[in-house]
MIVEXRO-485010 format. One line per 5 residues: number of its first residue (from 1); their letters; for each residue x, z, y of N, C-alpha, C. Coordinates in steps of 0.2 Angstrom, whole numbers. Layout:
BEGIN
NUM	A	X:Z:Y:X:Z:Y:X:Z:Y | ...
END
This chain:
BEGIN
1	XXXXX	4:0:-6:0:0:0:4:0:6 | 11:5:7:13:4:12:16:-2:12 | 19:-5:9:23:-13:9:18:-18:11 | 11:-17:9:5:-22:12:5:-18:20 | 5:-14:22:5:-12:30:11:-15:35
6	XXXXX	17:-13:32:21:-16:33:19:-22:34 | 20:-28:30:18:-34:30:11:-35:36 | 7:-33:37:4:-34:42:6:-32:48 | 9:-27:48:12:-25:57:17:-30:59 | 20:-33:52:25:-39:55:22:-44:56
11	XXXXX	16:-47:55:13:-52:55:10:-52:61 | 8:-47:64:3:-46:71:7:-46:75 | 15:-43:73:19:-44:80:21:-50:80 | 23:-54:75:25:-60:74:19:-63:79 | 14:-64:80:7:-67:81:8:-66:89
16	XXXXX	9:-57:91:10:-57:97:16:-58:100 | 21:-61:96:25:-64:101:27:-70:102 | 21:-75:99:22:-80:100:15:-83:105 | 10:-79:105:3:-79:107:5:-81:113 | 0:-86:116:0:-87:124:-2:-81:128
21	XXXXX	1:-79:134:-2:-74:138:-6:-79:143 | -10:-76:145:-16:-79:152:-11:-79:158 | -7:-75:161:-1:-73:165:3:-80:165 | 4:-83:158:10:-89:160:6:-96:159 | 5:-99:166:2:-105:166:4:-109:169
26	XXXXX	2:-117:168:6:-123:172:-1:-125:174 | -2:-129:180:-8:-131:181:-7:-137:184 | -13:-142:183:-9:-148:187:-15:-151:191 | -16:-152:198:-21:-153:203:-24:-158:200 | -32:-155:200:-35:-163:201:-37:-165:207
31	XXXXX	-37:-173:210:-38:-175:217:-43:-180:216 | -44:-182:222:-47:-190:223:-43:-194:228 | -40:-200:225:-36:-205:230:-41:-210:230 | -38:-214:236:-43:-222:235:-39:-225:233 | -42:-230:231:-40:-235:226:-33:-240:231
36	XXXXX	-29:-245:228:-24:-247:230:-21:-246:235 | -19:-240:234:-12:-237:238:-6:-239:235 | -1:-239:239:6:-243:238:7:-240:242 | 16:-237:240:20:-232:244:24:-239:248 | 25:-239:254:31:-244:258:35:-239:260
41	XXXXX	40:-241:263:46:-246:258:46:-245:251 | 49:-248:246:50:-247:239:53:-240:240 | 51:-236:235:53:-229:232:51:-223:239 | 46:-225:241:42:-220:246:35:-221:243 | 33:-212:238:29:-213:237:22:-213:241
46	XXXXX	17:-215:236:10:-216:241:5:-210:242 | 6:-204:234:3:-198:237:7:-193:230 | 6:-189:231:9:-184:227:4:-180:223 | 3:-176:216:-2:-172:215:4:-166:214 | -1:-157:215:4:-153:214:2:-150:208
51	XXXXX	10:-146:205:8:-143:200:9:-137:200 | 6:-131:199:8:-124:199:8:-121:194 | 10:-112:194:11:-111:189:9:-103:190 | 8:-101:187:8:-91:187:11:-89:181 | 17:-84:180:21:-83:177:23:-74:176
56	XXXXX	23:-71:173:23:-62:171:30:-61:172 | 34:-66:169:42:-63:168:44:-68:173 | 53:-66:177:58:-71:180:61:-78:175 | 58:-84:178:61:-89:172:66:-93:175 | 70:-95:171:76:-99:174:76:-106:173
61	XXXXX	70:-107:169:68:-115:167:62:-115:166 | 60:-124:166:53:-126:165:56:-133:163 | 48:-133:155:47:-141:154:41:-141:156 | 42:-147:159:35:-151:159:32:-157:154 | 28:-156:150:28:-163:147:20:-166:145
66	XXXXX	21:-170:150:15:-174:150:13:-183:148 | 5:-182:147:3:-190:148:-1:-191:154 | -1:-198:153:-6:-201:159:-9:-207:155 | -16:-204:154:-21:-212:152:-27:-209:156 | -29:-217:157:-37:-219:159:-43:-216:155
71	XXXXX	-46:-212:158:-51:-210:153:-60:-211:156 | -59:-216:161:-66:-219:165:-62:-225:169 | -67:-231:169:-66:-237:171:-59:-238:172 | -56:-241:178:-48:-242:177:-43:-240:182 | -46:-231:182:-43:-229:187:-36:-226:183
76	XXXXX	-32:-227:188:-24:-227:183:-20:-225:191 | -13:-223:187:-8:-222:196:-1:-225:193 | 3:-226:195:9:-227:194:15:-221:196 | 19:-220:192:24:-215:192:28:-218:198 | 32:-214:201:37:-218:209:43:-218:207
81	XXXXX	45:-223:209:52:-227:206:57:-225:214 | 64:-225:212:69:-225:215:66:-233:221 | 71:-234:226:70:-241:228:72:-247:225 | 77:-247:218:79:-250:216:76:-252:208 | 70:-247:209:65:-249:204:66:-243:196
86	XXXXX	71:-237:198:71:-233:192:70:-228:193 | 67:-227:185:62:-221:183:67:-215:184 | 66:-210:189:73:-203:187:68:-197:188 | 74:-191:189:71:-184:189:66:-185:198 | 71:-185:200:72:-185:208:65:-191:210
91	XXXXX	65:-196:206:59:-200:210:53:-198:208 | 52:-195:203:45:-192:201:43:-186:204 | 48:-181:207:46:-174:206:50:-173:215 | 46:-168:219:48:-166:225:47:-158:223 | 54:-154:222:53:-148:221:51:-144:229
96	XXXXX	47:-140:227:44:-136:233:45:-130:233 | 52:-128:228:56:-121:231:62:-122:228 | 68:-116:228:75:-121:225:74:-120:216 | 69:-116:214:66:-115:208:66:-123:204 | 68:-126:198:69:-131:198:69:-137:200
101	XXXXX	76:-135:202:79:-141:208:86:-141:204 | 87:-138:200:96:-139:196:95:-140:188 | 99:-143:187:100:-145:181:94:-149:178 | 91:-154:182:85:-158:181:89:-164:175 | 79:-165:172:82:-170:168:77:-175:167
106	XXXXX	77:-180:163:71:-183:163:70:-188:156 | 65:-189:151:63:-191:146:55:-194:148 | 57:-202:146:49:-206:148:49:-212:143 | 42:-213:142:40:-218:139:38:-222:145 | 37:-226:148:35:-229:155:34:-234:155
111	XXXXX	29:-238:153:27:-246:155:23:-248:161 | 20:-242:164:16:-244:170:9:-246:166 | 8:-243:161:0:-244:158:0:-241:152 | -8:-237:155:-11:-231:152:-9:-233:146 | -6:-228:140:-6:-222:141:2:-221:144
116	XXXXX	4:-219:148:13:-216:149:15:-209:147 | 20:-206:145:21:-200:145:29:-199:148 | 32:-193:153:36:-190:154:37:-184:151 | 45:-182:150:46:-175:151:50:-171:156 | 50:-170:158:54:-166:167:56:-158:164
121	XXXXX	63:-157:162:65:-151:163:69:-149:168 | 67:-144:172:72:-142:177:73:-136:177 | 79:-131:180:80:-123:180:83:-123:188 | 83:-115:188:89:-111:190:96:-116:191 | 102:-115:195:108:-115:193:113:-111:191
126	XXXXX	111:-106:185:111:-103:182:117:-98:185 | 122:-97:188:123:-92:193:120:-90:201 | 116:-93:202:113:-91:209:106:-87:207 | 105:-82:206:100:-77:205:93:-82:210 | 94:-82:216:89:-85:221:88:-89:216
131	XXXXX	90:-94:214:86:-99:211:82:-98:205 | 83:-95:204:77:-92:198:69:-90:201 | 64:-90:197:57:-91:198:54:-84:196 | 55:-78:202:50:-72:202:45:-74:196 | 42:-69:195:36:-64:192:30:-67:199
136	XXXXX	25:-71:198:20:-75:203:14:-74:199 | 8:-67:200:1:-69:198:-2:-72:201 | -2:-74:208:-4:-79:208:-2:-86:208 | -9:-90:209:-6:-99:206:-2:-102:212 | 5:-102:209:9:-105:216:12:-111:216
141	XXXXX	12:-116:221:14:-124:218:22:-123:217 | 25:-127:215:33:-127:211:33:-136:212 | 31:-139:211:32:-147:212:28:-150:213 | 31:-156:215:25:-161:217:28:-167:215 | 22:-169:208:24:-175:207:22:-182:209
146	XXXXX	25:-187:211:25:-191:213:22:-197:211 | 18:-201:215:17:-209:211:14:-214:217 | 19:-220:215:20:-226:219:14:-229:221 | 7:-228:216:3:-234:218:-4:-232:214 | -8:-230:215:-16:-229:215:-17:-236:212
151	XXXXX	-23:-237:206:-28:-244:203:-29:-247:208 | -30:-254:207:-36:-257:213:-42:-256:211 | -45:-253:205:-49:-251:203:-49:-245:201 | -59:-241:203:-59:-236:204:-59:-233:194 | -59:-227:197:-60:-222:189:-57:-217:187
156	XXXXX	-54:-213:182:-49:-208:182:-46:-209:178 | -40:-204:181:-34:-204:175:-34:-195:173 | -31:-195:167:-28:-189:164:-24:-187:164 | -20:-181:167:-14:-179:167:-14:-175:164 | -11:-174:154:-12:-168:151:-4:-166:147
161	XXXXX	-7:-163:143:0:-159:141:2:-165:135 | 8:-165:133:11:-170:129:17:-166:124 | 17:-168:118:21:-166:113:27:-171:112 | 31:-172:114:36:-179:117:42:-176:113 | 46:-184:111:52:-183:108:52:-178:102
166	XXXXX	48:-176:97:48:-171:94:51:-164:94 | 49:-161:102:48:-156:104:43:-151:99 | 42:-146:96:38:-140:94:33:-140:98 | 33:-139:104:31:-136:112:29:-140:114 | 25:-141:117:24:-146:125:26:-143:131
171	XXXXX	22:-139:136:25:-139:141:26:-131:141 | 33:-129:143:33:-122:141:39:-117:148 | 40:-112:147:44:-110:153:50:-105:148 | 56:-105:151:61:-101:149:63:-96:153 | 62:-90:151:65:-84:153:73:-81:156
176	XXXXX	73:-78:161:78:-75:162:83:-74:157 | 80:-71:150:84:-69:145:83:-74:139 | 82:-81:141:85:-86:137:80:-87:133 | 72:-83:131:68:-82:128:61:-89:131 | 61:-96:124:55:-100:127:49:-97:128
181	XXXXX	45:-97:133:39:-94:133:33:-103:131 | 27:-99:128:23:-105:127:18:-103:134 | 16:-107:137:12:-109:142:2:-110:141 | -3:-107:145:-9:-110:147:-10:-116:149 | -9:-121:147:-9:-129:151:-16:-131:153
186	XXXXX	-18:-132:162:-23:-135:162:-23:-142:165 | -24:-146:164:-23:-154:162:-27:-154:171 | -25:-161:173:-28:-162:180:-32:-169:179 | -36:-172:183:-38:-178:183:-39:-179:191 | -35:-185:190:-33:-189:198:-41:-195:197
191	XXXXX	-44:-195:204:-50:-199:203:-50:-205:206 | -49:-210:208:-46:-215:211:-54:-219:212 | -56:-218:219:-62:-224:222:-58:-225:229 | -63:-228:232:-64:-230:239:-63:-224:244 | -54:-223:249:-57:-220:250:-63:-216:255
196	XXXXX	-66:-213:259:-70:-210:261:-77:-211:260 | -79:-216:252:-85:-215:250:-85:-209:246 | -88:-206:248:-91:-198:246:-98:-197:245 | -102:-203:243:-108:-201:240:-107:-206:233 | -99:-210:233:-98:-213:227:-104:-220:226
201	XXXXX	-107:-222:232:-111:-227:232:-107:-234:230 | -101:-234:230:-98:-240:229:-100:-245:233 | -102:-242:243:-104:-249:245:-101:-246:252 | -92:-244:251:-89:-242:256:-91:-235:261 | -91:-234:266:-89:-230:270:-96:-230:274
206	XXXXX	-100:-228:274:-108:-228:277:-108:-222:281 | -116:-222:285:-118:-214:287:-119:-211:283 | -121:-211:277:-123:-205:274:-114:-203:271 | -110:-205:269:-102:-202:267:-102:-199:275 | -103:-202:283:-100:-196:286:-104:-190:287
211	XXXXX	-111:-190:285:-116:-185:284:-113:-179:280 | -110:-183:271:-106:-179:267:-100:-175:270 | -97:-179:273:-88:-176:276:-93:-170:282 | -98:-170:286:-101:-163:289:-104:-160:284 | -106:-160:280:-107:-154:276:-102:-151:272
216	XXXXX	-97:-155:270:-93:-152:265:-86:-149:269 | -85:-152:276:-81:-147:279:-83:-141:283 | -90:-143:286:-91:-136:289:-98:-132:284 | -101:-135:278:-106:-131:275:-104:-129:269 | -97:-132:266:-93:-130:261:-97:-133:254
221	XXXXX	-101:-139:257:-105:-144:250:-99:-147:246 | -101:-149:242:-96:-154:236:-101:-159:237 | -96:-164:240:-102:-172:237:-98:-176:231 | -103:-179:229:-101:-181:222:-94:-186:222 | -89:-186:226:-83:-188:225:-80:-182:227
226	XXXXX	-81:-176:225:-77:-168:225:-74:-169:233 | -75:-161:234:-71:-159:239:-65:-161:240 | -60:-163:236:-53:-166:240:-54:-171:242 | -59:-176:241:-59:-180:243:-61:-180:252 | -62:-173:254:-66:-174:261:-59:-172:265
231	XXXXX	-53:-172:263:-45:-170:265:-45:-178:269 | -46:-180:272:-46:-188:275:-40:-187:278 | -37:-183:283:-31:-184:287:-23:-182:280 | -25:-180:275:-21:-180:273:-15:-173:271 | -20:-169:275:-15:-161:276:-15:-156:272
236	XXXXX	-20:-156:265:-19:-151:263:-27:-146:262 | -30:-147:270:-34:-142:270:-41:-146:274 | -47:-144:273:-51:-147:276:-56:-145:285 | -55:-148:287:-54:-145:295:-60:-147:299 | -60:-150:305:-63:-155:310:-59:-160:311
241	XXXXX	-53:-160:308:-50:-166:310:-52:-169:304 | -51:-169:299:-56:-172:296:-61:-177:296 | -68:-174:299:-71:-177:303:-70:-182:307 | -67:-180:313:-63:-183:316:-60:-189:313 | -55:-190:310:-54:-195:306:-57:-199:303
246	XXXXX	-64:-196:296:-69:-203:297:-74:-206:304 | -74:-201:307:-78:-204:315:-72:-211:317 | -68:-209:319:-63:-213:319:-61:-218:315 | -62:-219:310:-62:-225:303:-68:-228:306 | -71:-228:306:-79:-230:305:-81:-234:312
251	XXXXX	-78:-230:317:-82:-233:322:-75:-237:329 | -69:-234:325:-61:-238:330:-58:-240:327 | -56:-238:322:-48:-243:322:-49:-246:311 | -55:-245:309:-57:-245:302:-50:-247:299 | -44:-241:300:-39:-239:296:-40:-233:294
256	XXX	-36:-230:288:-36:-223:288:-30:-222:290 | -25:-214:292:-19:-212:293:-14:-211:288 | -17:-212:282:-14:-208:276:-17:-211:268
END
């Protein structure tokens, strides 16, 4: 009986030490872009999605390992190429603290048609303590990944987790004390229409989308092309200039800024 206990207590710890905790997570933003956008000049990308993370313990690394397919009509994005048209660490990813900014690497299948996968590992520079990646319960952004060019056609793409190169793990974090942690991944979807129709009419940019853009900035509505989509100026948060912006598309210069 006690060697059957035994056996059980190593099992359960076994069980908990490999178990995901809710604490360590990768998340990856879902947005709405319009449809064919193109970075100019070559290797200036067109829009960025962001990925964040919350994390229990100090980590000194991160994988990322993802895909990208269409999973409605033929809305798709392209990864961002150097200017000289190659796939690297550095052209896909903008780090947004010095937290995996050293020792970057990059693994891709990448034809420019749904499905593609990457994997993006980056750390610490493994003596600069600052570089490492605090204890964060909250969701804090870490990168921003990059891409060249929105479909000319609307619909959505998936950005989910990927088991690549025969990896055990898909996307996972490494600990201070050299321990792989397994990750909560939650997958994003980039929405790719027209942009500032926000009632999704598919007959462009009408009164009733700037009717949409005042409820959902100042009444905190969702119109049926999601609230990112009401982010018109491009900043991040939704405001009066916003507004402004589509008033401004619609009735002066029928460009957008962004």
């Amino acid at each position: 009986m006690k060697s059957v206990k035994l056996a059980l207590m190593f099992l359960l710890a076994a069980t908990a030490a490999w178990a995901q905790d809710p604490r360590d997570s990768i998340i990856i933003e879902s947005k709405a872009v319009a449809s064919g956008l193109a970075g100019t000049p070559p290797g200036t990308p067109a829009f960025e999605v962001l990925v964040y993370t919350t994390n229990k313990d100090s980590l000194s690394y991160m994988v990322l390992n993802c895909s990208t397919r269409t999973i409605s009509g033929g809305g798709y994005a392209l990864l961002n190429r150097t200017a000289t048209g190659q796939l690297t660490f550095g052209s896909i990813v903008r780090p947004l603290t010095p937290f995996g900014s050293f020792f970057t690497a990059l693994g891709a299948t990448v034809d420019d048609v749904s499905p593609d996968a990457f994997k993006l590992p980056g750390g610490g520079d493994g003596v600069d303590p600052a570089t490492n990646w605090p204890p964060h319960s909250a969701r804090t952004p870490v990168w921003a990944l990059k891409f060249r060019a929105s479909s000319a056609t609307a619909g959505e793409m998936l950005i989910s987790e990927a088991f690549l190169f025969g990896s055990q793990l898909g996307s996972y974090f490494t600990s201070i004390r050299a321990l792989d942690v397994e990750v909560n991944f939650r997958p994003g979807v980039l929405s790719v229409g027209i942009k500032g129709d926000l009632n999704l009419g598919g007959d462009g940019v009408t009164g009733a989308d700037i009717v949409w853009e005042i409820r959902c900035v100042l009444g905190g509505e969702t119109p049926p092309a999601g609230r990112a989509a009401c982010d018109l100026n491009c900043d991040g948060t939704l405001s009066a200039a916003d507004i402004i912006t589509m008033i401004t598309y619609n009735f002066v210069t029928l460009t957008w800024p962004c």
